[in-house]
LUMTORTOR-939546 format. One record per residue (C-alpha): x, y, z; residue number from 0. Coordinates in steps of 0.05 Angstrom, whole numbers, plus 5000, padded with zeros to 4 digits. Layout:
N
<<X, Y, Z>, NUM>
...
***
This chain:
545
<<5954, 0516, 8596>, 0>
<<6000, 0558, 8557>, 1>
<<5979, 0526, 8494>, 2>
<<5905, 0552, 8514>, 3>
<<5926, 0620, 8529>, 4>
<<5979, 0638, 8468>, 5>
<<5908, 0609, 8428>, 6>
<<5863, 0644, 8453>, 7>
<<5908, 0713, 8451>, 8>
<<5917, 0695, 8373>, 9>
<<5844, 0685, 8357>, 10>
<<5826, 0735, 8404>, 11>
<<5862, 0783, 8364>, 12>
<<5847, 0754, 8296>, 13>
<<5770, 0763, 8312>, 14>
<<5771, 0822, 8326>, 15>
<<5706, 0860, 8295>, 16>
<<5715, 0901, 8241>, 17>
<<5670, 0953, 8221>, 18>
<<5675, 1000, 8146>, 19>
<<5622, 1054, 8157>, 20>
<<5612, 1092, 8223>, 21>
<<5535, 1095, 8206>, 22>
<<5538, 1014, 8236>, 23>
<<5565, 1049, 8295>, 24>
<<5510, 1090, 8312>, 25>
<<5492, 1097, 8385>, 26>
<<5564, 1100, 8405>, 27>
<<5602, 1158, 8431>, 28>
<<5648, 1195, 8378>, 29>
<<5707, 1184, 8433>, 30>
<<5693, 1111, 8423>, 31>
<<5689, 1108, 8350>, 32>
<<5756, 1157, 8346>, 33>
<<5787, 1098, 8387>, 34>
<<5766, 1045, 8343>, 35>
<<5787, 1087, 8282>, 36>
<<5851, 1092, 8320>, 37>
<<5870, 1017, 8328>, 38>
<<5847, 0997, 8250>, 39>
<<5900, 1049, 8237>, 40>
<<5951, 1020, 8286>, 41>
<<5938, 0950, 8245>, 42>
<<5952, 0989, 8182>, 43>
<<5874, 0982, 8162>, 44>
<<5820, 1027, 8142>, 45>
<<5753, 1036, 8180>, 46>
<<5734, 1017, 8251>, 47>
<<5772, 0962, 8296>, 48>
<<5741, 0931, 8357>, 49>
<<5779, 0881, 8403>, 50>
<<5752, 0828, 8438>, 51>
<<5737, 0822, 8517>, 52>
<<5736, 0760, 8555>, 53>
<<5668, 0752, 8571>, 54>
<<5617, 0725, 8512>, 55>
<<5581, 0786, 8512>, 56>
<<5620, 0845, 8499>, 57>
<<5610, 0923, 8534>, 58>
<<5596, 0955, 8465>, 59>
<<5536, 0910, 8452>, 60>
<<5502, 0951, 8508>, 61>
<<5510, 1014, 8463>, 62>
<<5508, 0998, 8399>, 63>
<<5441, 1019, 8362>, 64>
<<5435, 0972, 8307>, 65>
<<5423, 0899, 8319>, 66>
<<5468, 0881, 8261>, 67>
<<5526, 0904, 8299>, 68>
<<5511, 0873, 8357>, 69>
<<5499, 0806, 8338>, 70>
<<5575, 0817, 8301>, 71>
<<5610, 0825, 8366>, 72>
<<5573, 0768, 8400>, 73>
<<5582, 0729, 8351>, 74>
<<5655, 0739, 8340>, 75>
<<5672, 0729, 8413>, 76>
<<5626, 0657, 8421>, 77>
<<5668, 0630, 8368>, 78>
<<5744, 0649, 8402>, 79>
<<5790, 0582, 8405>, 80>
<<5725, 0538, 8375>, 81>
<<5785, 0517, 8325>, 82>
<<5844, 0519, 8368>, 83>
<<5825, 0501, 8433>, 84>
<<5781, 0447, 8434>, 85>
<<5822, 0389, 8435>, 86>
<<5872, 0422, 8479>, 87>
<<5821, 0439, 8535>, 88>
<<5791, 0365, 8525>, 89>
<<5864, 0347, 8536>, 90>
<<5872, 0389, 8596>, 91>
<<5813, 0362, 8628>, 92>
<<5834, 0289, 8613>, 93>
<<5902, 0304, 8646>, 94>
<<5876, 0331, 8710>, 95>
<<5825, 0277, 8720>, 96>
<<5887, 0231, 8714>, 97>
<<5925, 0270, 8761>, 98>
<<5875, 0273, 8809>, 99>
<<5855, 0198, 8822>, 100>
<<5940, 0189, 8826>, 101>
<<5936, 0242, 8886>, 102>
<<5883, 0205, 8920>, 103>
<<5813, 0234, 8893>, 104>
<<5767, 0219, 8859>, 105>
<<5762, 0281, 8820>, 106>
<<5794, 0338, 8803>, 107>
<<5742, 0386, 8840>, 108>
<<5756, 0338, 8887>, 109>
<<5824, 0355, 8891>, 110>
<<5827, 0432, 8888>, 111>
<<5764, 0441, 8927>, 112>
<<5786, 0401, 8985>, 113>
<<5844, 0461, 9001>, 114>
<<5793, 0509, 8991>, 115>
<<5746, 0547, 9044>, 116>
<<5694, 0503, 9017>, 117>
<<5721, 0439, 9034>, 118>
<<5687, 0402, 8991>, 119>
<<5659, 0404, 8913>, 120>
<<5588, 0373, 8933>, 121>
<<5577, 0440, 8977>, 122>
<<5594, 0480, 8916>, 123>
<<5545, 0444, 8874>, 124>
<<5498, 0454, 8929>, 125>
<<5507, 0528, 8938>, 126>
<<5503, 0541, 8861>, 127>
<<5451, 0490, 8842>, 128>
<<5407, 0520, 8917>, 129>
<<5406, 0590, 8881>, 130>
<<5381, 0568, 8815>, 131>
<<5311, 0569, 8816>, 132>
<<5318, 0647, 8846>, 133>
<<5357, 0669, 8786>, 134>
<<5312, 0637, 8739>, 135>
<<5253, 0670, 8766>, 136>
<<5292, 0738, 8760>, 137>
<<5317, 0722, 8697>, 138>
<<5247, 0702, 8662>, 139>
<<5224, 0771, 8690>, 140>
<<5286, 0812, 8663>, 141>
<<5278, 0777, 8596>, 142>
<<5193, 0780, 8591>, 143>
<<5213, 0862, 8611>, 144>
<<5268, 0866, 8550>, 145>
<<5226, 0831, 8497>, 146>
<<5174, 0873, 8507>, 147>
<<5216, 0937, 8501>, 148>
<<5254, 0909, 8442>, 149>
<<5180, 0890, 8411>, 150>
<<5154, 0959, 8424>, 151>
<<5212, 0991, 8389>, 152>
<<5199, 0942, 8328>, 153>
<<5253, 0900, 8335>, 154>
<<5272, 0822, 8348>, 155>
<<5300, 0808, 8416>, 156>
<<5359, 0754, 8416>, 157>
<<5417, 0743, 8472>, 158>
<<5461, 0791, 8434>, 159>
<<5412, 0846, 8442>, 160>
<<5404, 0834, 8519>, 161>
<<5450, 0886, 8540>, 162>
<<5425, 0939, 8490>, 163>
<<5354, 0930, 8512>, 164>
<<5372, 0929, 8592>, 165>
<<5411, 1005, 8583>, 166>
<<5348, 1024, 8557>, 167>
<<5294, 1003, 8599>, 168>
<<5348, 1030, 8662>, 169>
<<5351, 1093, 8621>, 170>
<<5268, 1094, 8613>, 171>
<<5253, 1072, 8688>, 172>
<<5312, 1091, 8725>, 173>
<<5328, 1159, 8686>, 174>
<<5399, 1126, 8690>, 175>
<<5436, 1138, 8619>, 176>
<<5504, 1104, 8615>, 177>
<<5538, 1145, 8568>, 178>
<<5521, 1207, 8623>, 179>
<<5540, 1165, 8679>, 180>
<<5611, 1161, 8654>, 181>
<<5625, 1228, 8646>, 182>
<<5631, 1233, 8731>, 183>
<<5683, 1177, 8723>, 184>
<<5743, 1194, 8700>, 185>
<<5801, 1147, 8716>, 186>
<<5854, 1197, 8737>, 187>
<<5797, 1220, 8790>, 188>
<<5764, 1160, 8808>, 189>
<<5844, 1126, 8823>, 190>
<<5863, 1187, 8862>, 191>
<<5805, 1210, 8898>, 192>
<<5766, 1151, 8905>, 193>
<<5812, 1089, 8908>, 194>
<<5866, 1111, 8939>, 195>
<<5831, 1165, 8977>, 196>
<<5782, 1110, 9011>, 197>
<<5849, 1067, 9020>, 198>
<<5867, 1126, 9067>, 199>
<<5806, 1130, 9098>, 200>
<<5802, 1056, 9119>, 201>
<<5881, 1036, 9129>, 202>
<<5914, 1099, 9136>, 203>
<<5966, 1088, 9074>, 204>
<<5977, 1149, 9024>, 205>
<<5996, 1129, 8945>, 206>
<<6046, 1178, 8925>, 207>
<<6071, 1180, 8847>, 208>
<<6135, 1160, 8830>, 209>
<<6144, 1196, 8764>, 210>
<<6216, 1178, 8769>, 211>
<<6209, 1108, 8750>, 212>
<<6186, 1074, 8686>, 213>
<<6139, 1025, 8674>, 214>
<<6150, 0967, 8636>, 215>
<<6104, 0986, 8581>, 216>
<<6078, 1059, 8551>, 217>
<<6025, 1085, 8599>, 218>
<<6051, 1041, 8665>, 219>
<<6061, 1075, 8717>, 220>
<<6095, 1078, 8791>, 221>
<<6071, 1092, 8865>, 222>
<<6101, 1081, 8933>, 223>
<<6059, 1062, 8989>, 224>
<<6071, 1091, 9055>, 225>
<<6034, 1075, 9118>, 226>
<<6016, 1125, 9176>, 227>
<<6067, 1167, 9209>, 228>
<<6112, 1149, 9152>, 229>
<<6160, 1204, 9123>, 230>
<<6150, 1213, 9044>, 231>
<<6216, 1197, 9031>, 232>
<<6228, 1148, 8962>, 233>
<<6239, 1077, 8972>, 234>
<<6219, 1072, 9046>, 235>
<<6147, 1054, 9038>, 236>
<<6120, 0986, 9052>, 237>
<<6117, 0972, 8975>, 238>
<<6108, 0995, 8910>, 239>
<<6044, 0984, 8863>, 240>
<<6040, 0991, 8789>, 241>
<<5981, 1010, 8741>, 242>
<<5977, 0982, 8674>, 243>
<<5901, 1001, 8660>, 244>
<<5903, 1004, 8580>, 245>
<<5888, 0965, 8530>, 246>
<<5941, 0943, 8473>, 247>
<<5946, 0895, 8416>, 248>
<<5997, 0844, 8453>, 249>
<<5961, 0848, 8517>, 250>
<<5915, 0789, 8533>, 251>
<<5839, 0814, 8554>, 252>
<<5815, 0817, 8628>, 253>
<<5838, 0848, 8690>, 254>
<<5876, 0822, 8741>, 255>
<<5925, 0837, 8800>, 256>
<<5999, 0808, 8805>, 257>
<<6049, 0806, 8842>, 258>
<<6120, 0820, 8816>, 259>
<<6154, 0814, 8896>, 260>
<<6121, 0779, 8951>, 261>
<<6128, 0810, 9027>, 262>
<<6168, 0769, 9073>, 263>
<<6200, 0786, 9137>, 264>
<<6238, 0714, 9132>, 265>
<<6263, 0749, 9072>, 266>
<<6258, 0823, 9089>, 267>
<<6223, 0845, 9022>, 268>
<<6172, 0895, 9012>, 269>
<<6110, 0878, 8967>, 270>
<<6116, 0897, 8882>, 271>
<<6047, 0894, 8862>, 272>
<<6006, 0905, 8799>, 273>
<<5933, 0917, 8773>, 274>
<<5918, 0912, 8700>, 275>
<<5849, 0924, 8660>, 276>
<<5842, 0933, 8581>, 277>
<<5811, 0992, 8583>, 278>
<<5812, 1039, 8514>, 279>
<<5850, 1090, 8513>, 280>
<<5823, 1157, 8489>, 281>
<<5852, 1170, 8416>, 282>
<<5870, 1245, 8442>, 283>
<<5909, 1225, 8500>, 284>
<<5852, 1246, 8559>, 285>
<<5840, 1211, 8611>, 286>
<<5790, 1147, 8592>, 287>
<<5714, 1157, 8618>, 288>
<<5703, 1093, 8657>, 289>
<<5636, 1044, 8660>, 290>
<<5601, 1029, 8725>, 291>
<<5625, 0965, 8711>, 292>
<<5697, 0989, 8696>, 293>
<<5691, 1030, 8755>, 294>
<<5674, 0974, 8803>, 295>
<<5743, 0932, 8776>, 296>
<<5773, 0989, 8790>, 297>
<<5759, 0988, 8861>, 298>
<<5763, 0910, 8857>, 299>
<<5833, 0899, 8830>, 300>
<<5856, 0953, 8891>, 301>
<<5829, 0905, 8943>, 302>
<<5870, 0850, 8912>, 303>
<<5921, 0900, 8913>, 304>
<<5914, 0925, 8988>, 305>
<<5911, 0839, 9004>, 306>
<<5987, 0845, 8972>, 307>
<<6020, 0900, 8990>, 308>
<<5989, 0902, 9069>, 309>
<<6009, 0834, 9083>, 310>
<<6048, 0826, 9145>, 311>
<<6084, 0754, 9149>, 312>
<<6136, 0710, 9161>, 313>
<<6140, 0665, 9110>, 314>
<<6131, 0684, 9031>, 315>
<<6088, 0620, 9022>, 316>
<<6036, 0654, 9066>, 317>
<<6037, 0727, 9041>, 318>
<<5990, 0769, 9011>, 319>
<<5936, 0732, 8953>, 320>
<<5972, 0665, 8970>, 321>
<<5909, 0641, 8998>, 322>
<<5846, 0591, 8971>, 323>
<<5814, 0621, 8906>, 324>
<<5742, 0625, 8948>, 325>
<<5773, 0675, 9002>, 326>
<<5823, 0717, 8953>, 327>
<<5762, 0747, 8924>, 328>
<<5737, 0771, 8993>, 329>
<<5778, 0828, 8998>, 330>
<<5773, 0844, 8933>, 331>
<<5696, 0854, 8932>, 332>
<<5692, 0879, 8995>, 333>
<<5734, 0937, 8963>, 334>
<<5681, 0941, 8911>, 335>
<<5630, 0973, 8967>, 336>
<<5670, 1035, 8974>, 337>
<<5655, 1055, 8895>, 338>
<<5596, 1099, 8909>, 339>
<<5606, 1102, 8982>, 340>
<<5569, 1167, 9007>, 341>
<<5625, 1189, 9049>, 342>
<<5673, 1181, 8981>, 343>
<<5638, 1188, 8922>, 344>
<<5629, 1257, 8916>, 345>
<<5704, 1266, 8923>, 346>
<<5721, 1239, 8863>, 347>
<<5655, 1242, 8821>, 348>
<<5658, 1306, 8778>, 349>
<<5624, 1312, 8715>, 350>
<<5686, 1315, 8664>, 351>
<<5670, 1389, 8632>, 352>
<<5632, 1416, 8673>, 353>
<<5668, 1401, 8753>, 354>
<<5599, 1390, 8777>, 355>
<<5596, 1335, 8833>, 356>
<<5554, 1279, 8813>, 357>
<<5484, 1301, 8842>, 358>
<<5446, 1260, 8893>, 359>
<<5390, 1242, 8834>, 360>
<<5433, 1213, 8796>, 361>
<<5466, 1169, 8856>, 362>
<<5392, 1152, 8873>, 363>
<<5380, 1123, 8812>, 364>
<<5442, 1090, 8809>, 365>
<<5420, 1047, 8875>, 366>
<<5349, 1037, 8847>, 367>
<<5372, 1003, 8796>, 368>
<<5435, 0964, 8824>, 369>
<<5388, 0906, 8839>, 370>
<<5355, 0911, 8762>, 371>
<<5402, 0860, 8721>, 372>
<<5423, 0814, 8774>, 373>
<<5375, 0755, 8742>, 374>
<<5426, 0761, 8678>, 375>
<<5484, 0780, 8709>, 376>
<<5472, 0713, 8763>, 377>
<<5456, 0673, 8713>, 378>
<<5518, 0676, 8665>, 379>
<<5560, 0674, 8721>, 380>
<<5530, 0617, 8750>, 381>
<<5529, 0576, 8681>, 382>
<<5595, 0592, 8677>, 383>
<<5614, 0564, 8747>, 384>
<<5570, 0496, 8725>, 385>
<<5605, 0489, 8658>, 386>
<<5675, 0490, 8705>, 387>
<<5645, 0438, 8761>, 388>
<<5623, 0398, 8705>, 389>
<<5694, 0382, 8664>, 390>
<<5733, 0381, 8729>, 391>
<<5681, 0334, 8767>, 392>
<<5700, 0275, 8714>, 393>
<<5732, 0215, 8735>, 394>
<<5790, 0196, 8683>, 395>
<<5742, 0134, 8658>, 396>
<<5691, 0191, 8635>, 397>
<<5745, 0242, 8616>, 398>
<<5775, 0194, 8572>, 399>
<<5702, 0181, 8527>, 400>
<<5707, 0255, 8515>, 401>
<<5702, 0287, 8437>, 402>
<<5739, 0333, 8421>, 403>
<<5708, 0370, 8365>, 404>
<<5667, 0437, 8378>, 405>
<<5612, 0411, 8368>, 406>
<<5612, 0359, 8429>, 407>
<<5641, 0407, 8470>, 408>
<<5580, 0449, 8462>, 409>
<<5541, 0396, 8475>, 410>
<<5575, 0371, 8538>, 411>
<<5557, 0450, 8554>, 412>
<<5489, 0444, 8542>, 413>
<<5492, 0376, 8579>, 414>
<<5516, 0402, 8645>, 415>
<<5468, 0464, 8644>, 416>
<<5409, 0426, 8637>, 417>
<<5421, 0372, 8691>, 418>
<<5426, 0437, 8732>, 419>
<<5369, 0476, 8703>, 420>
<<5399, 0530, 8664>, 421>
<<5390, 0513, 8601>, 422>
<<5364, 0578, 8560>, 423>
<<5377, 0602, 8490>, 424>
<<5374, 0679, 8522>, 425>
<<5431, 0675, 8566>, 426>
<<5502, 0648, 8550>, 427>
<<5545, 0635, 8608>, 428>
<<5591, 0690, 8614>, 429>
<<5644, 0643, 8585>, 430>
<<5646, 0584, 8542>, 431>
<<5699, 0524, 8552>, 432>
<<5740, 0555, 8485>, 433>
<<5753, 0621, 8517>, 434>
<<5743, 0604, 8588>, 435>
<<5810, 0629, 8614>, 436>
<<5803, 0630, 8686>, 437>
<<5792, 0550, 8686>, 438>
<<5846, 0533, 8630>, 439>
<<5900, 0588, 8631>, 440>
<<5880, 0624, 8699>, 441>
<<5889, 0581, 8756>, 442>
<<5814, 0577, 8769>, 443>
<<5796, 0503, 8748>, 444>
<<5746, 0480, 8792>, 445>
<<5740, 0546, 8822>, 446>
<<5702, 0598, 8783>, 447>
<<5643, 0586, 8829>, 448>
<<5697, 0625, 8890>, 449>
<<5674, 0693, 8863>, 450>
<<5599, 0680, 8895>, 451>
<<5631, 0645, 8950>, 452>
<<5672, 0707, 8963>, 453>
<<5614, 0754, 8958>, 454>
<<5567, 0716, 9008>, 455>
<<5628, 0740, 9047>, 456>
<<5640, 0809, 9027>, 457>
<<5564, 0816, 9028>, 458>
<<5555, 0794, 9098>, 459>
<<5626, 0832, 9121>, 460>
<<5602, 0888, 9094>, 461>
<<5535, 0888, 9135>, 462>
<<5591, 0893, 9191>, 463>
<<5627, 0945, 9164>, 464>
<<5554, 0984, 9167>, 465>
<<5519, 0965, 9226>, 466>
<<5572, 0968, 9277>, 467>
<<5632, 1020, 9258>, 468>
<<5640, 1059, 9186>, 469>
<<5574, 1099, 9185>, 470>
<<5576, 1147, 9141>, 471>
<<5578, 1231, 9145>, 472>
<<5506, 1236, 9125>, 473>
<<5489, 1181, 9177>, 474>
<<5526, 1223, 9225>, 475>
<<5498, 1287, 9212>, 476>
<<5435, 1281, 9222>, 477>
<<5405, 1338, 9268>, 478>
<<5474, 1380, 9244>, 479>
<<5454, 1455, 9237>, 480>
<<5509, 1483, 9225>, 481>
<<5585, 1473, 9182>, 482>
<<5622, 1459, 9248>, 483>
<<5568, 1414, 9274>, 484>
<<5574, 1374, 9198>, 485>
<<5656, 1373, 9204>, 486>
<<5656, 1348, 9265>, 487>
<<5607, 1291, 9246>, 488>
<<5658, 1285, 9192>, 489>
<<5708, 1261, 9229>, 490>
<<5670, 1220, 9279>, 491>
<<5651, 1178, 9219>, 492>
<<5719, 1182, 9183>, 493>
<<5747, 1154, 9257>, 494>
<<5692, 1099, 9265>, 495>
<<5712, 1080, 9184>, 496>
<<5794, 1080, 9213>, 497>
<<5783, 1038, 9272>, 498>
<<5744, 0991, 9239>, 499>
<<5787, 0987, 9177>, 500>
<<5843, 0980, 9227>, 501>
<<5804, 0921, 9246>, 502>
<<5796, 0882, 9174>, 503>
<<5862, 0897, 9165>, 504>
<<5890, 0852, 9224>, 505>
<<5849, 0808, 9223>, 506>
<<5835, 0796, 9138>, 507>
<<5891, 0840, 9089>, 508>
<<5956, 0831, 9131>, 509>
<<5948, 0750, 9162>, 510>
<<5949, 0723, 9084>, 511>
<<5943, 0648, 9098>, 512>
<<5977, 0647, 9159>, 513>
<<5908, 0651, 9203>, 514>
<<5861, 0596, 9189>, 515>
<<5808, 0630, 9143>, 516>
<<5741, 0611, 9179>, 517>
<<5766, 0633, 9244>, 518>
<<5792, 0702, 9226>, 519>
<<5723, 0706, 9193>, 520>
<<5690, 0682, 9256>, 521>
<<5734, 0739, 9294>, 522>
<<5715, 0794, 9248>, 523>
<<5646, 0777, 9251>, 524>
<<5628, 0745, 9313>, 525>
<<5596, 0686, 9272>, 526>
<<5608, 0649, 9214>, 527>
<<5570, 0681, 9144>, 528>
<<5506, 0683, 9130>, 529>
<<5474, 0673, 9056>, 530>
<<5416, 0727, 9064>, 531>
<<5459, 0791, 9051>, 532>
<<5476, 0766, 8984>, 533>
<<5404, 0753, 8968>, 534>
<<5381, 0809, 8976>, 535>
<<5436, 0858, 8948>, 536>
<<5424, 0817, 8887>, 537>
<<5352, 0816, 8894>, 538>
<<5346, 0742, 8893>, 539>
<<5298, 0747, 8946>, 540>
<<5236, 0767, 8909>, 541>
<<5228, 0760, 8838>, 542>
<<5237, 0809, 8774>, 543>
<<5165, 0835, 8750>, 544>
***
């Protein structure tokens, strides 16, 4: 596992795409481009330096005007750890199988899926393989939509261009222009006034700086958490939470949350907790501009962080994120829903030069198109999630015919998306085995498919959170005639968003896995969840046209 992560870090870095004119760079943002012009001169080389993300297909491809340049990012991140990794991941998987039928099972999904919320890997297969013919309806739509866009504009549609040709068609149907969008999300803002502002609203804790300690690295910094009716006063909060949100050359890709101290009352320690994200720092020191999608981790890695630092146990083994990979993600993505929140979005969203509050057009638009995507966005998620149930559902007999050259590694891919009908040329699974880090240096084997799982429950809690207690100010005010008539909606709806964050935070944030998982969510709820939410936030319901 370490050998697969030190790897990928190495060719990660060695790939990363180099560019000699800024002409290939057109449709970018000069910010952007003065970044990349930035970290070819940290290297000591001339021209244009972009690193590699994770995920096979890279943000910039969404931007980036020329094909050409496109295709050179794609293509540089499907080929990470091809060379290095392949016969350790084969390896890995070989090893695990082993260890498995020693422990009893038969596989290793077997294994880790049995102490999961799932129980068992057939009902993951079943829930993944169930939603397959939806996305492939959606996706056939998306892609018939693209091509034709792509066509009109004379040019070729392939996978790399996907992202390119999806901004646009939002941008022609949706009036939604991403490079605009950012500039109502700065990170100092959004952290402030919308994650840690909504954090208020819901549990009642305030962040407060603490400029007095460093971070571990240039541009980490320091807050203390306090909870209600708690005096300001340093190092008596209930923990302290770290943000380490940029990008740098020894710093592997992704975005995750840690946890540096665990809270315990066995022990009587207070929660250290972290959130990091890769995102590029501005060359001229301002505050980065941040993508929907970047926005949305934001708000994601905070509910991780909120699972961590309002824990309330006994026992360390039980605190915080030390729960089952398919419900650690639920409070995570429930935190997601809060992003553009109408009671808390216009706190925070203010056009960078101008102050204006993002307008309620532009927010419209954003909404009309959330569900515009999701045949994609499901469907290289999904492939990914079937590429991880298919190495860890070997038994060692089959794990030990395995090749380990990159060639039948790709085809074992190819292989285990066509048994499950998702084998197209247009859509890559968000990651391939090579550079699949969650399953071979993240903890994750056998349980990348817990994200979905997760958000059938965040999808479905959230319905709760909507139909029975945090309405919102303009739900409230309906009728309102006046400014005192609108406050005091106000804070009828910021009291109905306490009580019932009061309430998730009982029952969900502060058990950890103390609580059995299905019951809390049966308490919470008053049922156990349903799959329809998540259908139809994605759109799965009805198909792309």
């Amino acid at each position: 596992s370490e050998d697969f992560g030190r790897n990928l870090m190495a060719d990660t870095l060695a790939r990363a795409v180099r560019f000699e004119d800024a002409e290939e760079l057109k449709g970018l943002p000069q910010d952007r481009i003065d970044v990349a012009a930035a970290y070819a001169k940290e290297l000591g080389e001339e021209g244009f330096v972009f690193p590699l993300e994770l995920p096979s297909v890279q943000s910039e491809q969404q931007r980036l005007a020329r094909a050409e340049a496109r295709a050179a990012l794609y293509e540089a991140a499907r080929l990470r750890g091809t060379e290095s990794n392949s016969a350790t991941l084969v390896e890995m998987a070989q090893l695990r199988a082993e260890s498995a039928r020693l422990l009893g099972f038969d596989t290793h999904a077997d294994y880790v899926i049995a102490e999961e919320t799932a129980k068992e890997a057939s009902a993951v297969n079943d829930m993944l393989r169930g939603l397959v013919p939806a996305i492939n309806a959606n996706a056939a739509g998306e892609h018939k939509i693209l091509a034709e866009e792509a066509e009109l504009n004379g040019e070729n549609f392939t996978a790399a261009d996907w992202p390119y040709w999806e901004a646009k068609v939002r941008q022609r149907d949706f009036a939604l222009d991403d490079n605009e969008l950012r500039k109502y999300f700065p990170l100092d803002a959004v952290l402030v006034d919308g994650v840690f502002a909504a954090a208020h609203r819901l549990y009642g804790i305030t962040v407060v700086p603490r400029d007095d300690l460093d971070g571990y690295a240039e541009g980490v910094r320091v807050w203390e958490v306090f909870d209600d009716g708690q005096e300001h006063k340093l190092n008596t909060g209930i923990g302290l939470f770290l943000t380490d949100y940029f990008g740098r050359p020894t710093k592997r890709g992704g975005a995750w949350m840690s946890t540096f101290m665990e809270q315990s009352h066995l022990l009587d320690t207070r929660p250290v907790v972290i959130n990091v994200m890769g995102i590029a720092r501005p060359a001229n020191g301002s505050t980065p501009l941040l993508s929907l999608d970047e926005l949305h981790t934001v708000f994601h890695e905070f509910g991780h962080a909120l699972h961590g630092l309002l824990s309330d146990v006994r026992y360390p083994t039980f605190s915080g994120t030390n729960v089952p990979r398919d419900w650690v993600e639920f409070p995570s993505q429930i935190n997601e829903n809060w992003a553009l929140d109408p009671a808390l979005v216009k706190n925070y969203a203010r056009h960078v030069d101008t102050g204006e509050v993002i307008p309620d057009e532009l927010l419209e638009a954003v909404s009309k198109a959330s569900q515009f995507g999701q045949g994609f966005a499901t469907a290289e998620y999904v492939a990914a999630s079937i590429i991880d149930l298919a190495w860890h559902s070997l038994t060692p007999e089959e794990a030990a015919k395995l090749d380990s050259t990159p060639e039948a590694i790709a085809e074992f891919e190819q292989a285990a998306l066509a048994a499950a009908g998702m084998d197209t040329d247009a859509i890559a699974p968000r990651y391939r085995s090579t550079y699949f880090q969650h399953i071979f240096a993240g903890g994750y084997s056998a349980g990348y498919y817990s994200y979905l799982w997760a958000e059938a429950l965040d999808a479905d809690g959230f319905e709760w959170f909507r139909e029975n207690h945090a309405a919102t100010p303009a739900d409230d005010t309906t009728g309102a005639t006046d400014t005192a008539a609108a406050d005091s909606a106000a804070k009828v709806s910021d009291g109905a968003a306490r009580r019932a964050g009061q309430q998730f935070r009982d029952l969900i944030l502060s058990t950890g896995a103390s609580r059995d998982f299905s019951e809390v969510y049966a308490k919470l709820r008053g049922r156990d969840k349903e799959l329809t939410p998540l259908l139809v936030r994605r759109g799965l319901n009805t198909p792309s046209v």
